[in-house]
C-alpha positions in Angstrom: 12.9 20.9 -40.4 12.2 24.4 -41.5 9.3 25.8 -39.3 9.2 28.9 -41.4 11.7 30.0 -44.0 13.6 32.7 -42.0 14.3 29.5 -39.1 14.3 26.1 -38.9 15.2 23.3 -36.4 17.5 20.6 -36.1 16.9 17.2 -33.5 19.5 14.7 -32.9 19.0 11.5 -31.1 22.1 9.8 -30.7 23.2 6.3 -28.9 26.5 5.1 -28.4 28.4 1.8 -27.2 30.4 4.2 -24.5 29.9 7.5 -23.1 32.0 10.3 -24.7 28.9 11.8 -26.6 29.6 15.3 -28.3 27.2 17.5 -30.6 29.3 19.5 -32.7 28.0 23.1 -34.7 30.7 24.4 -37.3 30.0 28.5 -38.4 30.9 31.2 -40.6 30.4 33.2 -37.5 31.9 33.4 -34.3 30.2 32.5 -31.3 29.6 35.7 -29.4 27.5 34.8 -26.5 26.9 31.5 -24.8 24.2 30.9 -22.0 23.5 27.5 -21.4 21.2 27.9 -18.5 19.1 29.7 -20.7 19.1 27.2 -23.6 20.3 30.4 -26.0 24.4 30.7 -27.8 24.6 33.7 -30.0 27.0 34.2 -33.4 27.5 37.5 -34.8 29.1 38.1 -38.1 29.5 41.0 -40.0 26.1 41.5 -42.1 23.8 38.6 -40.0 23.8 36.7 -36.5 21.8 33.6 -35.6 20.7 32.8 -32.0 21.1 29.2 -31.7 18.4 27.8 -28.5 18.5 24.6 -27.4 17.4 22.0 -25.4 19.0 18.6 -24.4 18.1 15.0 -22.7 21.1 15.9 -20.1 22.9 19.0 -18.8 25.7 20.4 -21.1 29.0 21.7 -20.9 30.4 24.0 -24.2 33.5 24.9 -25.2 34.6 27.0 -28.4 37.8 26.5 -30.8 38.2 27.2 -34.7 39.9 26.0 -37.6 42.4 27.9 -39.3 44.7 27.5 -42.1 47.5 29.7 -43.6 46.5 32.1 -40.3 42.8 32.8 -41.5 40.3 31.2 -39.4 37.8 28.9 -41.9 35.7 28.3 -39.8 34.2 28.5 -35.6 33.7 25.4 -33.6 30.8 25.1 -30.9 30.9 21.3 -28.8 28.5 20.1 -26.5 29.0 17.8 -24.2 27.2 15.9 -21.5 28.0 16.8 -17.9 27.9 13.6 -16.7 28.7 10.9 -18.8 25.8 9.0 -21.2 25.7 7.0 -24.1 22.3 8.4 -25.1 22.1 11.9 -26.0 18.9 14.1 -27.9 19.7 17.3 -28.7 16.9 20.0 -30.2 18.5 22.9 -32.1 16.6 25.4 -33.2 18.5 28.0 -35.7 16.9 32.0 -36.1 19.5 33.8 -38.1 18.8 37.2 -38.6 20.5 40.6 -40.8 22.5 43.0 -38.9 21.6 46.0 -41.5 18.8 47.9 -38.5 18.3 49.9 -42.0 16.1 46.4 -43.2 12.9 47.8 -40.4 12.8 44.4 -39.3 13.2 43.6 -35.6 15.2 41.1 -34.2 13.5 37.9 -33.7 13.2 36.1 -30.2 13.2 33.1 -29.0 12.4 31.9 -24.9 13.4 28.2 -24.1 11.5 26.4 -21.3 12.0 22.9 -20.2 10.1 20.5 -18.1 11.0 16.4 -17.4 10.8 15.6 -21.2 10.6 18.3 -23.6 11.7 21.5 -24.8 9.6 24.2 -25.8 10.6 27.2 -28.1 8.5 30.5 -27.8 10.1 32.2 -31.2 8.9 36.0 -31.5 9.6 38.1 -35.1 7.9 39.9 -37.2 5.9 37.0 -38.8 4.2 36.7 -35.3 4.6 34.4 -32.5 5.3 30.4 -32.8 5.7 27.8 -30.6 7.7 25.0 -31.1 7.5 21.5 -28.3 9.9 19.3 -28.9 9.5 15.7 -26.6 12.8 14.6 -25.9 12.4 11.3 -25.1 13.2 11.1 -21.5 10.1 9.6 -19.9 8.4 8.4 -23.4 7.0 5.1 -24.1 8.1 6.2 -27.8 11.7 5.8 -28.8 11.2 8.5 -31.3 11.6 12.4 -30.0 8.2 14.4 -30.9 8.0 17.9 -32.6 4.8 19.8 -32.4 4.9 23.3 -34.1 1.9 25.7 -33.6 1.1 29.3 -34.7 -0.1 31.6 -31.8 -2.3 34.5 -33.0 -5.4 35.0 -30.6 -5.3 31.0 -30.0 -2.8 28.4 -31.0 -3.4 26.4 -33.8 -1.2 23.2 -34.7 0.6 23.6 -38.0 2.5 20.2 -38.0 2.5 17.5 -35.2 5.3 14.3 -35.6 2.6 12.4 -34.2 -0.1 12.4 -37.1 
């Protein structure tokens, strides 16, 4: 879902016969930073990055590899994995790429990732303002369906798109 054209946001709600659940992420980019405790990997290419935030159903574990052929890497390899094994997995991505080139005057957009029992929330912070983005994860839910609420926050919030309308 693109929450704005500069970032967007991908949710995956997965169920398996047997544990052995991974969440896969293919790039251009290689994966420069990853800090799962505070929800955030970063990529950095040559011209752009992206900051990648997420939040999960379970606790995650990440490890990196690439693909390569003929000794040029085609492209970088992020997996996710449960901690502890699950055959139920929901996974909120959200995706903030940004230009390298400090010549463009634009700042570096932001993103915080807080977590409670059952969702996700995104604080995103660029030049366009501040948004917030809740993702319900499904943990404690009556609804079997994950829930995305997006808002704008400039002297108030106001809801710009709610999954549950």
């Amino acid at each position: 879902m693109f929450v704005r054209p500069s970032y967007f946001l991908i949710l995956d709600q997965v169920k398996a016969n047997e544990s052995g659940l991974e969440w896969n992420y293919h790039s251009c980019a290689p994966i420069s930073g990853i800090d799962l405790e505070k929800g955030l990997i970063r990529f950095s290419g040559t011209k752009a990055g992206m900051t990648m935030a997420l939040g999960c159903s379970h606790a995650l574990k990440a490890r990196v590899g690439s693909y390569e052929s003929a000794g040029m890497v085609l492209t970088h390899n992020l997996v996710l994995s449960p901690i502890e094994p699950t055959t139920t997995l929901t996974v909120a991505a959200l995706l903030l790429p940004f230009p390298l080139d400090r010549d463009a005057g634009l700042p570096e957009p932001v993103v915080q990732v807080e977590t409670d029992s059952d969702s996700v929330i995104f604080t995103v912070t660029g030049a366009w303002g501040i948004d917030s983005v809740r993702c319900g994860l499904g943990i404690e839910s009556s609804s079997p369906d994950p829930i995305i609420e997006v808002c704008r926050v400039a002297g108030g919030k106001e809801m710009i798109f709610s999954s549950q309308n």
